[in-house]
C-alpha positions in Angstrom: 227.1 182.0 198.6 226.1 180.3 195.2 227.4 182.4 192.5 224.9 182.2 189.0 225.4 184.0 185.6 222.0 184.4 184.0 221.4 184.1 180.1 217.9 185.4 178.6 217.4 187.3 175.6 214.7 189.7 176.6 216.4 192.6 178.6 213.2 193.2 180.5 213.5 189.8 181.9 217.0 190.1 182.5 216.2 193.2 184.4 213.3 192.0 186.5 215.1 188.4 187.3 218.3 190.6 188.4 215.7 192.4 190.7 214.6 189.4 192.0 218.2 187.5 192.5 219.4 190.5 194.4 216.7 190.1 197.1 218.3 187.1 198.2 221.0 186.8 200.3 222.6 183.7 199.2 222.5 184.3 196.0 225.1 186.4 193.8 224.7 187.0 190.1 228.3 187.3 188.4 226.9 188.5 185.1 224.3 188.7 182.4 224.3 187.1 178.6 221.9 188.4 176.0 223.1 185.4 173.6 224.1 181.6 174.0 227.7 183.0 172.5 227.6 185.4 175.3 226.7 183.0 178.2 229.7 180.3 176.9 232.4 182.8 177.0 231.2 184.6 180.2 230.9 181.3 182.0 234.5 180.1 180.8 235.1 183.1 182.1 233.6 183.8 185.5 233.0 180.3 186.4 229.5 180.5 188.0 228.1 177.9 189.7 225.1 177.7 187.7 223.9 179.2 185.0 220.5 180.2 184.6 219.6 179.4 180.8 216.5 180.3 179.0 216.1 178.1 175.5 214.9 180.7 172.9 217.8 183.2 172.6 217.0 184.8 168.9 219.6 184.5 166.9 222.8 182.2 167.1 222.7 178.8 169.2 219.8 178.1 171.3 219.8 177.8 175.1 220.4 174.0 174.2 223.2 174.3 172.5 224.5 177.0 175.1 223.8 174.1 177.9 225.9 171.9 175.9 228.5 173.5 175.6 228.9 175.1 178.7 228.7 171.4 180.4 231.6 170.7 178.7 233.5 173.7 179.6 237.5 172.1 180.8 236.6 174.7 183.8 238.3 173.5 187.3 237.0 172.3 189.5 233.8 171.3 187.0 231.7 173.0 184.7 229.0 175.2 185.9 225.7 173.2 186.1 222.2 174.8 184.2 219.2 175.6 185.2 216.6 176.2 182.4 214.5 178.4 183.5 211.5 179.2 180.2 208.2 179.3 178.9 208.4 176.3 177.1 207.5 172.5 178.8 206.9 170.6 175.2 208.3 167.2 175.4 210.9 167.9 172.8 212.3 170.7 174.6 212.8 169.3 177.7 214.1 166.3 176.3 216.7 168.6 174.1 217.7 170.3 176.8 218.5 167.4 179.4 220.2 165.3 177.2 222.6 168.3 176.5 223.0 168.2 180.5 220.7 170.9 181.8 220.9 169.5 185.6 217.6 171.2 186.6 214.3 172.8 184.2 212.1 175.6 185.8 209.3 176.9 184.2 209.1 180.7 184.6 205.6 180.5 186.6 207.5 179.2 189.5 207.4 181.1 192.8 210.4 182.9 193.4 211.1 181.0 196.4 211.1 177.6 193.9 213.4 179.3 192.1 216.0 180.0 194.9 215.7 176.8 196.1 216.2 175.3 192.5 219.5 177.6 191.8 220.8 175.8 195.2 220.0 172.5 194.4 221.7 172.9 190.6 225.3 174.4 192.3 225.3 171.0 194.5 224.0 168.9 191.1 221.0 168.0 192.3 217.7 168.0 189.7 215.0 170.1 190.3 212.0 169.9 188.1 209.0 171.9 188.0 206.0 169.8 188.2 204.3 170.0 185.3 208.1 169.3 183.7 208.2 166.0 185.6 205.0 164.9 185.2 206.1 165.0 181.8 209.2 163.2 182.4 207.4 160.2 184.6 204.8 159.4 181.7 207.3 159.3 179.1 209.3 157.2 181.0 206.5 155.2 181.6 205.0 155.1 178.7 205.7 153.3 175.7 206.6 154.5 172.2 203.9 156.5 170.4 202.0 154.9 168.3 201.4 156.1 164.8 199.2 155.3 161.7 200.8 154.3 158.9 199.3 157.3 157.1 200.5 159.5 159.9 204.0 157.9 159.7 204.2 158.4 156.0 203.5 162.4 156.5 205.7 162.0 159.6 208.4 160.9 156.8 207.7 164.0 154.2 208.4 166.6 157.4 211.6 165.1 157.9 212.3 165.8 154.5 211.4 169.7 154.8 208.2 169.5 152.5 205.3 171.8 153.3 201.8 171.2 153.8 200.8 171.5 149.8 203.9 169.7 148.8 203.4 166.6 151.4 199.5 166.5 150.3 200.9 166.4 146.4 203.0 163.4 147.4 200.8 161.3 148.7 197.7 162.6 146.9 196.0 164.1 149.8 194.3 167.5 150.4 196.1 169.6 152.7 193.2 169.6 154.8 193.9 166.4 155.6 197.7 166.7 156.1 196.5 169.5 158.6 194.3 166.8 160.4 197.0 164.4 160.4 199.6 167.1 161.9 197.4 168.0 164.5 196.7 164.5 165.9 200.9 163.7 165.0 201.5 166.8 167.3 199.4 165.2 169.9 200.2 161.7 170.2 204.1 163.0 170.4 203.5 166.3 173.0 204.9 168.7 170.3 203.4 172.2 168.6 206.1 172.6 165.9 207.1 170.8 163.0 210.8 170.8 164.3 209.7 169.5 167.5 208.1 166.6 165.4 210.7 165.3 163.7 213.0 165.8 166.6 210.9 163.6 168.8 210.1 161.0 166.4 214.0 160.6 165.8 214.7 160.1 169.6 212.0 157.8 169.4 213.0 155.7 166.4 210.0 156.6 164.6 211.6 157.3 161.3 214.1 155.4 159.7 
C-alpha cells in the first residue's frame, strides 16, 4: 500500500483527486493540505510516502518551497518523496521545482492510470516525467545556453532590477513598444511567460551578472 498526502489549493481539485485516489486499491491518501504550511507539518506529521504537490498554492510558500522543505524533513526512515502534479510545464517551473527535489512532475492532463503509476514510482524514488515535461528537460540538457542580443540582455538586466515596462524604456531611451517586443522574443528564447520566470531562468543560466 503506498500511502500519499495530497496538497492543492483549490478544494474542488482536492475533492475530485480524493475521488479519484480512492478508486484505487493500492493507493491510500493520509490527508489533505490547502497550503504549502499545511502540507510541511502534515507530512512531518503522517509521514506519507509521497506527497502529491501542486506549485501555485495562493498565499504563503509555493509548492516549491513546500517540496523543499519537505525533502529535508529529519523523518525516519527518509523524507517523503514529491510528485508535482500542475498546470504549469514552463521551463522555470520545472527547473524550480526539481532542483528543490521534486522526484517526479505530472502534468494534470495525465490519465489517471499515469498518475497511479507515477505515485508508485515516486514512494520507490524513481522519476516519472510527463512527456511534454521531459521533452523539455532533454532539449535543455541538450541544448546550449540561450542566446541573447545585447539589447535584449540590457532589458534582461532592468527586470532583474524590478523596473516596469515605462521605467526600463525611460532607461535605455526606448518606447515601450519596443521593450514589449523585446520581452516577448526574451520570453521565448528562454521558455518563460512571466517576468519572474525570466529573471529566474536567466540567473540559473548565468545570463546576468
Amino acid at each position: 500500500m503506498t500511502t500519499i498526502l495530497l496538497c492543492d489549493d483549490h478544494a474542488v481539485v482536492r475533492a475530485g483527486l480524493l475521488a479519484l485516489l480512492g478508486s484505487a486499491p493500492d493507493i491510500e491518501v493520509l490527508g489533505e493540505a490547502g497550503s504549502g504550511e499545511e502540507a510541511v507539518a502534515l507530512a512531518a506529521k503522517l509521514r506519507p510516502h509521497v506527497v502529491l504537490m501542486d506549485l501555485q498554492l495562493g498565499e504563503g510558500i509555493d509548492g516549491v518551497e513546500a517540496t523543499r522543505r519537505i525533502t529535508a524533513l529529519p523523518t525516519p526512515p527518509a523524507p517523503p518523496h514529491v510528485l508535482v502534479l500542475t498546470t504549469y510545464d514552463t521551463d522555470a517551473d520545472i527547473t524550480r521545482a526539481i532542483g528543490a527535489g521534486a522526484t517526479g512532475y505530472l502534468l494534470k492532463a495525465e490519465r489517471p492510470e499515469e498518475l497511479f503509476s507515477a505515485i508508485h514510482s515516486a514512494a520507490q524514488g524513481r522519476t516519472t516525467l510527463s512527456p511534454p515535461v521531459a521533452s523539455r528537460v532533454m532539449a535543455h540538457m541538450r541544448g546550449s545556453r540561450p542566446t541573447l542580443t545585447h539589447r535584449e540582455l540590457d532589458i534582461l538586466g532592468q527586470l532583474a532590477r524590478g523596473l516596469g515596462n515605462r521605467d526600463i524604456a525611460r532607461a535605455l531611451f526606448i518606447s515601450e513598444a519596443t521593450v514589449k517586443t523585446h520581452l516577448g522574443r526574451i520570453y521565448d528564447k528562454l521558455g518563460v511567460d512571466t517576468r519572474a520566470g525570466a529573471v529566474s531562468v536567466a540567473k540559473e543560466q548565468r545570463l546576468l551578472p
